[in-house]
N, C-alpha and C positions, 0 to 999 in steps of 0.2 A: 504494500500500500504506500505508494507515493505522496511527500507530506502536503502536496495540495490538497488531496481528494482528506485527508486528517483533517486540516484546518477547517474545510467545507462541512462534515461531521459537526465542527460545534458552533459553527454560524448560529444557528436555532439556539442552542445553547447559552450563545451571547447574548442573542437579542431578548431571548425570555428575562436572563439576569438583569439586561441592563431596562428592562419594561418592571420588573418589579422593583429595583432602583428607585425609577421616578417615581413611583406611587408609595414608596416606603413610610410614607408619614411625613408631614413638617417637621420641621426643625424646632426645640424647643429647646433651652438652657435650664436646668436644674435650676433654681434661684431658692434662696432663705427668704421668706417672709416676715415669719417671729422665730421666735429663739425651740417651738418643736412645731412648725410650719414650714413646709416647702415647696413648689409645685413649677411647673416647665413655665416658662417665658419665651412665647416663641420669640425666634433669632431675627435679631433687629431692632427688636422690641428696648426702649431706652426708658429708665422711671421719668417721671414726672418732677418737675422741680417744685419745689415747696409754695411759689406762684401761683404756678399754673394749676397746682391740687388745692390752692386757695380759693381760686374763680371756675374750677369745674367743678367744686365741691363746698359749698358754704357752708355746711353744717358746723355744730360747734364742734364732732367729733369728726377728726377727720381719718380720711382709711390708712388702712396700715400698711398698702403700698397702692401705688397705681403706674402702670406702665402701658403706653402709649408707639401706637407704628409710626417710623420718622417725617409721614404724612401728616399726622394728629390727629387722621379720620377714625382711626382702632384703637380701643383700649378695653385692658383690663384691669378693675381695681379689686382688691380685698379688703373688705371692712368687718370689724369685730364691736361688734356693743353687747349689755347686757342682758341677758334674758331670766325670765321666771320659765318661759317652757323647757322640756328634756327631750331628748331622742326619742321617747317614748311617743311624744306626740308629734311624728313627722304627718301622719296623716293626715289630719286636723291644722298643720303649718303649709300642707301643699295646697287646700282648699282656702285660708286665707291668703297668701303669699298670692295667687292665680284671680283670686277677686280683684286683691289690691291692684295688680297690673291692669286686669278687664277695668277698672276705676283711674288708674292712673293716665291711658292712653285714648285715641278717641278711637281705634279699632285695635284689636288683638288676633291674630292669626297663630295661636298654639299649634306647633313645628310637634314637640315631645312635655309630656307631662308624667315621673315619676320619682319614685323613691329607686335609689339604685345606690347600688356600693361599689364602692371604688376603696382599693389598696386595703380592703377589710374594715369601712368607715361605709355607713351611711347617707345617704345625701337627700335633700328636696332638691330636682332639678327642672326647671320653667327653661324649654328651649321655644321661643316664639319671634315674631316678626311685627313690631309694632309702630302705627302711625298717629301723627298729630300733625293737626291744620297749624300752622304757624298764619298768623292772624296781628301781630304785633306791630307792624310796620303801617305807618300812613293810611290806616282804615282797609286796603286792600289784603286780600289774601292770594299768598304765595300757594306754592305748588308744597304737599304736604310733604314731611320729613317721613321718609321710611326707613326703622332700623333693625338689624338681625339682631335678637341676643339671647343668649345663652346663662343663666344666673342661678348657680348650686348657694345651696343654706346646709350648715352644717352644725350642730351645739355640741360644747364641751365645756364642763367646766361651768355650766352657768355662763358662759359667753355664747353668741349667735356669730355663727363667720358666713360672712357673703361674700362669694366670688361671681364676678361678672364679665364675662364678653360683649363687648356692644362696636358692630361694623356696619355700615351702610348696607339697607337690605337691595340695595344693585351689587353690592359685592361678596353674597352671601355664599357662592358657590365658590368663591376663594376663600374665604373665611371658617366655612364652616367645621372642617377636619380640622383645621387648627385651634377653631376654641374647644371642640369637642377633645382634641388629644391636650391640650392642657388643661382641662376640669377633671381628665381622667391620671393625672400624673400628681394629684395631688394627695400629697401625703403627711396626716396630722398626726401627733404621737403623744 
């Protein structure tokens, strides 16, 4: 066997490897959050400077990180406040948490709605696609804001942790594996 007709043998072979190459998953960077919190950032991903998490977050509690694509159109933030409910009552947190957004937004388009465990934890996770009339400007109204997002609730401790992905819902079919593999990389302890 002459080594062309070898080489020609694993053509198919190349091309399957390098086809399941490109679909291997996004790129994600391990990152610490808190001190037993961690979960992927996808690559590229820069935090947020203590400014810009001032005027995209005005609460008095602000999150406990947030990281943004070097666009500023993607982010994802993680926030911890305190809670009276337990893991116990995730049920009962996926039907209020799924009102809240049906109330927060002026349409909701629910993508995934459950309890699922990730890394032997937990989670409420709201995967939906949600719009608001932007109405603010000069009496006229603009063309409505649509956005992808992706947002796990998780308690420990008497703390509530909210992790969010939120992409423009035009961009949702590139975004989506990637907030879906970093909600699934997170690991609490």
């Amino acid at each position: 066997m002459n080594s062309a007709s070898r080489f020609f043998r694993f053509v198919p072979l190349l091309g399957l490897l390098f086809g399941l190459l490109a679909f291997a998953g996004p790129g994600l960077k391990k990152t610490t959050i808190a001190k037993n919190l961690t979960m992927g950032v996808p690559d590229g991903f820069a935090p947020l400077p203590d400014e810009g998490i001032a005027a995209k977050y005005p609460a008095q509690r602000r999150p406990l990180a947030v990281f943004t694509s070097p666009n500023g159109q993607v982010g994802l933030s993680v926030s911890q406040k305190p809670t009276n409910f337990s893991n116990r009552d995730y049920g009962m947190l996926l039907k209020i948490y799924k009102a809240s957004i049906q109330n927060m937004y002026g349409k909701v388009q629910f993508l995934r709605e459950d309890i699922h465990t990730v890394n032997k934890r937990d989670f409420v996770m709201l995967e939906f696609v949600s719009t608001v009339t932007d109405n603010r400007r000069g009496g006229g109204t603009l063309a409505p804001i649509r956005k992808y997002q992706l947002v796990q609730y998780a308690i420990e401790a008497e703390q509530l942790y909210v992790f969010t992905f939120d992409a423009p819902a035009s961009e949702q079919a590139k975004w989506q594996p990637i907030a879906q593999a970093a909600m699934e990389s997170i690991m609490m302890k």
